[in-house]
C-alpha positions as CSV (number, residue, x, y, z in Angstrom):
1,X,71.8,171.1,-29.0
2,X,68.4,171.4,-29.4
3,X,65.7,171.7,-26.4
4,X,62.5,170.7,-26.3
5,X,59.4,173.4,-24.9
6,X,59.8,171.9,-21.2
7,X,63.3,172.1,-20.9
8,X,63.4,176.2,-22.3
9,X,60.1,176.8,-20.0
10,X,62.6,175.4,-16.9
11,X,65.5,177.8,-18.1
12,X,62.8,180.8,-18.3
13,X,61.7,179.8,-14.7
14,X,65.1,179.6,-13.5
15,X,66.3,182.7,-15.0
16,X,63.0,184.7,-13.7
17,X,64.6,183.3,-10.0
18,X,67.6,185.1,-10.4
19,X,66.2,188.3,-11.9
20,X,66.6,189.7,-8.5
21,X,69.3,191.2,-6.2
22,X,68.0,190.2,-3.3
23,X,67.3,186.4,-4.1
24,X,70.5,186.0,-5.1
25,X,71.7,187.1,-1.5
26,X,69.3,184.2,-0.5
27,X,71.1,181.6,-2.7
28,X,74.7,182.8,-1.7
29,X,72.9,182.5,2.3
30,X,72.2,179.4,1.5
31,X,75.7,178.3,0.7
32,X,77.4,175.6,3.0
33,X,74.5,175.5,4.6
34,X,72.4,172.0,5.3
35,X,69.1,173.8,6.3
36,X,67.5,177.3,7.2
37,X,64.6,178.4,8.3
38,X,62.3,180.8,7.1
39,X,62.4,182.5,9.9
40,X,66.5,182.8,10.1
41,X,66.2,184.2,6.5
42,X,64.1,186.9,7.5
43,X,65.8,188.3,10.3
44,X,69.5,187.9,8.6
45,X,67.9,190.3,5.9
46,X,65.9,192.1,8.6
47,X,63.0,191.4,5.8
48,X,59.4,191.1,6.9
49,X,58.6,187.1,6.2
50,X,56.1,187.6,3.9
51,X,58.3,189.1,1.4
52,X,61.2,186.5,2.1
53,X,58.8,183.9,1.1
54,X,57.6,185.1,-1.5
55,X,61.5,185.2,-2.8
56,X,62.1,182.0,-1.7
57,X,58.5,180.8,-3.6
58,X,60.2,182.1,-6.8
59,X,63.7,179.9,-6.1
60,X,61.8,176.8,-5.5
61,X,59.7,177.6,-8.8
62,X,63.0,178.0,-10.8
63,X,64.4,174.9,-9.2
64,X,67.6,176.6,-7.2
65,X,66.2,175.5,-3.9
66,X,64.7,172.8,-2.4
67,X,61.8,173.8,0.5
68,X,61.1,171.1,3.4
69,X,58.2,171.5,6.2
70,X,58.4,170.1,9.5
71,X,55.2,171.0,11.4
72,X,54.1,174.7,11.3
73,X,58.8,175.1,10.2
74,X,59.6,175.6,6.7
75,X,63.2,175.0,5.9
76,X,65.0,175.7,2.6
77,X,68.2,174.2,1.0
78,X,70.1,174.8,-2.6
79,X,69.0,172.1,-5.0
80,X,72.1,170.8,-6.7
81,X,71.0,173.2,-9.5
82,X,71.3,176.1,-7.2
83,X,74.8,175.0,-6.1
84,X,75.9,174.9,-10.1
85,X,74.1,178.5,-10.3
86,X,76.0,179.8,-7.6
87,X,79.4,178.4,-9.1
88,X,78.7,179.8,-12.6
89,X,77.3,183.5,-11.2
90,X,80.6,185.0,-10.8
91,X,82.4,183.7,-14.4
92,X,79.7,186.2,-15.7
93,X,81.3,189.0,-14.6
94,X,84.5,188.2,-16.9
């Protein structure tokens, strides 16, 4: 299978998004989960918001979530990307 340049620059984003611990808690937060807000991210990870959004900046770049904004909210969801991500993180560890 051969991939063009966009397709291994997507795979290079997505693999910077999970190149951390704590945004892969995010991801696994966001499981069974329709919506969540910023906020609610931030004070389940007892995180200052700046620094959760700067995480969840880097999951929308690498396609694993999707980010909606209703007035001065922000809410986040796994993109169906994220949700295959999440299902293929633990057959690593065999």
């Amino acid at each position: 299978m051969k991939l063009s340049g966009k397709e291994i620059f997507q795979i290079e984003k997505t693999a910077k998004a999970l190149a951390n611990h704590q945004r892969i808690k995010i991801l696994y937060l966001l499981e069974n989960k329709e919506e969540v807000s910023l906020g609610e991210i931030a004070d389940s990870f007892k995180k200052d918001y700046k620094t959760i959004a700067e995480h969840l900046r880097r999951l929308v770049l690498g396609g694993l979530v999707h980010k909606r904004r209703a007035g001065v909210m922000v809410y986040f969801r796994l993109s169906p990307l994220g949700e295959k991500i999440l299902k293929l993180l633990p057959q690593m560890l065999s």
